[in-house]
LUMSE-425285 format. One record per residue (C-alpha): x, y, z. Coordinates in nm, 3 decimals, m for minus. Layout:
<pts>
+---------+---------+---------+
|       X |       Y |       Z |
+---------+---------+---------+
|       X |       Y |       Z |
...
+---------+---------+---------+
</pts>
This chain:
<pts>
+---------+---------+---------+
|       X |       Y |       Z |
+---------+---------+---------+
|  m2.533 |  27.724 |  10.565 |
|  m2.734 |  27.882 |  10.882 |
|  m2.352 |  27.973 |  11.048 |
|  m2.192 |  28.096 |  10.652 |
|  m2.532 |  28.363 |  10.647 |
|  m2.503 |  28.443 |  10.985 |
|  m2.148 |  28.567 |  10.935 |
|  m2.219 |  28.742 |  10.623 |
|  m2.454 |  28.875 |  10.748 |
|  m2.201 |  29.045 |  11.081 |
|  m1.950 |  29.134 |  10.803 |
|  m2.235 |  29.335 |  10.613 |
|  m2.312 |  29.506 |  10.916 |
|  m1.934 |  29.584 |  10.999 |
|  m1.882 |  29.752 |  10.672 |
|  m2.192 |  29.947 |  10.700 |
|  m2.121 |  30.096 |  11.026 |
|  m1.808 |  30.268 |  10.879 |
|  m2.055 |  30.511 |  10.686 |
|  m2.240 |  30.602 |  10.945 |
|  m2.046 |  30.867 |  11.122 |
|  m2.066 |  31.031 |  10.767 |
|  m2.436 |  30.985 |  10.755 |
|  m2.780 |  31.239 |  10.859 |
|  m3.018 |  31.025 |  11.116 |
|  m3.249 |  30.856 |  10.916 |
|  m3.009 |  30.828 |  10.589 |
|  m2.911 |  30.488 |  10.437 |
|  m2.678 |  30.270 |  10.213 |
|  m2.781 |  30.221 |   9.850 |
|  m2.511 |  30.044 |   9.749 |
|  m2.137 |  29.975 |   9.810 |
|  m1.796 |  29.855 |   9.649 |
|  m1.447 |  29.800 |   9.742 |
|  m1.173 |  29.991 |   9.616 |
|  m0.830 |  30.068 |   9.632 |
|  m0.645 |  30.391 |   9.648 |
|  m0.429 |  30.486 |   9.307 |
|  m0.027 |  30.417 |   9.346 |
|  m0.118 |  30.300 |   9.721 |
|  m0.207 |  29.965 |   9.875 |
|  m0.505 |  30.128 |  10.102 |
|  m0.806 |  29.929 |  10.061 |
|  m1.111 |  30.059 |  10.126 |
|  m1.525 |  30.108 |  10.032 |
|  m1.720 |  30.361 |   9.852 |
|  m2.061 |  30.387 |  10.007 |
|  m2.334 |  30.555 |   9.811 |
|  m2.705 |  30.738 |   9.965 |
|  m2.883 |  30.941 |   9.835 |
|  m2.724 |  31.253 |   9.928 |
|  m2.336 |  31.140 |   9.960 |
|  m2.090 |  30.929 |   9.822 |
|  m1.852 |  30.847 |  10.141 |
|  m1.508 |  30.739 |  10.165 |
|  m1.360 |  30.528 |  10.367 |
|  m1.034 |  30.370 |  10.364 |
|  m0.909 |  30.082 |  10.595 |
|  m0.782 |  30.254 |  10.887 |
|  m1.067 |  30.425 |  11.101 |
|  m1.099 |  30.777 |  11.191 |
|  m0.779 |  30.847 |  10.852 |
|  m0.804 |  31.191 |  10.755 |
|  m0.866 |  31.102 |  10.416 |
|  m1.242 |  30.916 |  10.545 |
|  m1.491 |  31.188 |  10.435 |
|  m1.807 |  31.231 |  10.279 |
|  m1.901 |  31.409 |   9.958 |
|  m2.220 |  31.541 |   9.860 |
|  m2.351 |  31.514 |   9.554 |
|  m2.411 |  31.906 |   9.544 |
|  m2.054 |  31.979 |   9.569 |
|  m1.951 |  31.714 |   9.296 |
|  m1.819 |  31.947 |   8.963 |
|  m1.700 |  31.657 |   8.749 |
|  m1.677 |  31.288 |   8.732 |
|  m1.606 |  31.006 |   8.505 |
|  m1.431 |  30.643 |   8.506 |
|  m1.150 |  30.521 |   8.287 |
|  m1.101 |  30.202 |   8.177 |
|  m0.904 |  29.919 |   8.386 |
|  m0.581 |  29.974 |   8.470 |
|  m0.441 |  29.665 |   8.592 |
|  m0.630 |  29.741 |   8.919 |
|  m1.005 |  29.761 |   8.802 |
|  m1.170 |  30.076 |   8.689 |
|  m1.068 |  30.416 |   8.787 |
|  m1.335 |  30.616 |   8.931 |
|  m1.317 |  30.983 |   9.008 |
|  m1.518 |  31.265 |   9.166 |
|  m1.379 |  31.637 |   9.221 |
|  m1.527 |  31.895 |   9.424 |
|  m1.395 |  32.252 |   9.382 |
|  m1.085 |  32.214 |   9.641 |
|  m0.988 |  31.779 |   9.613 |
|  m1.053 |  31.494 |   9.403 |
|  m1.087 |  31.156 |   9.543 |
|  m1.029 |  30.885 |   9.306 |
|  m1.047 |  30.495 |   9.334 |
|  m1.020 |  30.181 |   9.163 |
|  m1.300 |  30.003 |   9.177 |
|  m1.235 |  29.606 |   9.269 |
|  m1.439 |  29.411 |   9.019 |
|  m1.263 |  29.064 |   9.076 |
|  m1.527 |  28.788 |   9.138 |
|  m1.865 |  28.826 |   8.990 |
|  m2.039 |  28.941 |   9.318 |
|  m1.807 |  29.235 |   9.302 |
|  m1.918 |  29.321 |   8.914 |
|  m2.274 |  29.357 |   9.015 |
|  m2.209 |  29.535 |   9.337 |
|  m2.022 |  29.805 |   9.139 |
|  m2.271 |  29.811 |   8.831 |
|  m2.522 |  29.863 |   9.083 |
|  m2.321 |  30.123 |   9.266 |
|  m2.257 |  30.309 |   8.956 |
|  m2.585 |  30.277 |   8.850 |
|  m2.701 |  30.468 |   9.199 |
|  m2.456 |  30.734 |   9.119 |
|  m2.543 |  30.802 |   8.769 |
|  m2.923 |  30.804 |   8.882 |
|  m2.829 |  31.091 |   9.153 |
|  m2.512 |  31.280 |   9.054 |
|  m2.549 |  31.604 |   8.879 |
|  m2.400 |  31.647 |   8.506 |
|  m2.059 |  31.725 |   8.516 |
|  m1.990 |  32.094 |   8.467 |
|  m1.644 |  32.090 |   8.376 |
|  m1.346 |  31.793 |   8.269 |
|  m1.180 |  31.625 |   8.522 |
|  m0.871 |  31.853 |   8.638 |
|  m0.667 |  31.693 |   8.866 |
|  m0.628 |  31.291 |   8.720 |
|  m0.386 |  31.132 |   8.499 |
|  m0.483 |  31.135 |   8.106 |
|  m0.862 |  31.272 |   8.201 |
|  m0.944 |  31.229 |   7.807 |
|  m0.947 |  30.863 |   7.937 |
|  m1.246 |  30.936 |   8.185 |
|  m1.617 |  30.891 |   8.008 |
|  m1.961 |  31.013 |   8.223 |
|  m2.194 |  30.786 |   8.007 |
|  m2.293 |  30.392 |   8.017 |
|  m2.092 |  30.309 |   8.325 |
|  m2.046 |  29.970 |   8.335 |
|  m1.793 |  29.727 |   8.488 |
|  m1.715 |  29.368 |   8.338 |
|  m1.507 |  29.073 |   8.585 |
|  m1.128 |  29.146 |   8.550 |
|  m0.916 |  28.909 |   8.400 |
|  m0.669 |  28.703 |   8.561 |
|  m0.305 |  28.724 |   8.440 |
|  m0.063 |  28.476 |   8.498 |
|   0.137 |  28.718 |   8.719 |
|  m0.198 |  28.768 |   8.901 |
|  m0.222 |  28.398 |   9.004 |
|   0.127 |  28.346 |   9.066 |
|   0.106 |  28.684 |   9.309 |
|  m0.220 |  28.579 |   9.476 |
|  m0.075 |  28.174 |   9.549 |
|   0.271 |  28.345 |   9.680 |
|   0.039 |  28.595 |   9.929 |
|  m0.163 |  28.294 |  10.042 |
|   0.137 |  28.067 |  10.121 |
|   0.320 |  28.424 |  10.319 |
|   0.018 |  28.478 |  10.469 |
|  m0.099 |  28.129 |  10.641 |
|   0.273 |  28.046 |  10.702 |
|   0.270 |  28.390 |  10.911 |
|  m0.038 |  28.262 |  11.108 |
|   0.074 |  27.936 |  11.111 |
|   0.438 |  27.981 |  11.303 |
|   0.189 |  28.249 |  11.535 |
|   0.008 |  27.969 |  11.691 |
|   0.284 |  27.740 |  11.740 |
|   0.482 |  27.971 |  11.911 |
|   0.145 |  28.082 |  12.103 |
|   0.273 |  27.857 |  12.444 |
|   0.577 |  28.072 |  12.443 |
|   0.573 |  28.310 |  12.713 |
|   0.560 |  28.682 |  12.568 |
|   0.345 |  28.856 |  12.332 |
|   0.488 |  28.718 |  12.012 |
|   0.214 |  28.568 |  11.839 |
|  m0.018 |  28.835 |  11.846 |
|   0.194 |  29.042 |  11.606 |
|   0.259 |  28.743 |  11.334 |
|  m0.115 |  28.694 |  11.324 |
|  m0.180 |  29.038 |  11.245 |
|   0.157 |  29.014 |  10.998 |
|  m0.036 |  28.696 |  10.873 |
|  m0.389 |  28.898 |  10.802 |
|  m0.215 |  29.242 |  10.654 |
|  m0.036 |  29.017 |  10.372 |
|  m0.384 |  28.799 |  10.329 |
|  m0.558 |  29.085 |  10.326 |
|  m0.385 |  29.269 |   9.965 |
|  m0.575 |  28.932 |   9.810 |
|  m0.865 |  28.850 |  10.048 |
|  m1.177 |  29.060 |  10.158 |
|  m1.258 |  28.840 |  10.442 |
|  m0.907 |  28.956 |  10.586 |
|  m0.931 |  29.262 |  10.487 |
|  m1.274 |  29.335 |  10.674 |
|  m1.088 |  29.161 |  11.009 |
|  m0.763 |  29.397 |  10.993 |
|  m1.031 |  29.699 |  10.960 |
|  m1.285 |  29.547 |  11.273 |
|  m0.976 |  29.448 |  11.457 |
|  m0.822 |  29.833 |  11.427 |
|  m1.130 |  29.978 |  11.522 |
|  m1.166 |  29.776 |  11.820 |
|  m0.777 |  29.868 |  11.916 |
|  m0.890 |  30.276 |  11.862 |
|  m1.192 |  30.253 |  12.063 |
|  m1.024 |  30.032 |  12.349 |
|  m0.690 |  30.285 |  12.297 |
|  m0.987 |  30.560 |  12.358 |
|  m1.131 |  30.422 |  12.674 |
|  m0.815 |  30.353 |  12.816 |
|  m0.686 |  30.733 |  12.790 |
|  m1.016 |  30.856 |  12.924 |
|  m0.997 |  30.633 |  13.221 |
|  m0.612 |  30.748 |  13.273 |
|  m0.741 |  31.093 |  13.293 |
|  m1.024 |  31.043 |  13.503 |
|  m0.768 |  30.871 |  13.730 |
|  m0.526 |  31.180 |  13.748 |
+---------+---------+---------+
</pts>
């Protein structure tokens, strides 16, 4: 139990520190849920504080990573599930940034009733309809709430076919591991990106495992042009 708390405890901390480019010294996480991006497979968190909600999908330093303050926020809402969880939207007067919010264990319920109950608690009254979402009638801005998504057939059938991709990936990478060449290193990242459309855990080691590559990338450049 003392090593499963310890490592929730470093994954915790990993997904925190991707807010905190976004956030003023001193400022904190309330409260955050996973999400994926509409019509896209980008997985990623919504952080909430209370002055911002921030974005941040699963590839570090993405364009689309960016903060939004509650003062710019002109209207909101969430529609029901769509097959992907609930769809939650903010727009500001130039974008909208829109999410579905992963309810799929019960952990991931309360973490998004509490997250929504953050943002209700600290968002200002929408001023206008949503304008740039699918169906806004849909939307609602009153009792946010979130119930544990329901598991089709086609869901578990999906979710045992990713599992048996996914370890067979990671599998054949360490057998072939004593073969000389860098060919295992790929299939266990192959392995982890198809794990990771089903599993958090995977998910939060693809996102650690790019950030380390970007920062090492980084140093490397800056010590090539020291060199020259």
């Amino acid at each position: 139990m003392g090593l499963l708390r310890k490592l929730a405890k470093m994954r915790e901390r990993q997904i925190l520190e991707r807010a905190e480019p976004f956030l003023d010294e001193g400022e904190s996480v309330l409260a955050w849920v996973r999400a994926t991006r509409p019509h896209r497979s980008n997985r990623g968190i919504l952080f909430i504080t209370d002055k911002r909600i921030v974005v941040s999908w699963a590839k570090p330093g993405h364009d689309d990573n960016r903060a939004v303050p509650f003062d710019e926020i002109e209207a909101w809402g969430m529609a029901p599930d769509g097959g992907r969880g609930p769809l939650f939207a903010v727009e500001t007067d130039n974008a909208c940034h829109q999410a579905h919010i992963l309810v799929r264990t019960d952990g991931m319920v309360a973490a998004a009733n509490k997250f929504l109950v953050h943002f209700v608690e600290r968002a200002p009254e929408p001023g206008r309809p949503l304008a740039r979402v699918e169906d806004p009638h849909t939307y609602r801005s009153t009792e946010l709430s979130v119930e544990r998504e329901r598991k089709t057939v086609r869901k578990h059938t999906r979710r045992a076919i990713v599992t048996i991709i996914g370890l067979c990936l990671i599998v054949v990478a360490f057998l072939i591991g004593w073969i000389p060449g860098p060919w295992s290193i790929p299939l266990v990242i192959a392995g982890l990106a198809v794990l990771a459309t089903e599993y958090d855990w995977a998910d939060d080691f693809l996102t650690w495992a790019r950030g380390r590559y970007e920062k090492t990338k980084a140093k490397f450049k800056a010590r090539r042009s020291t060199a020259e």
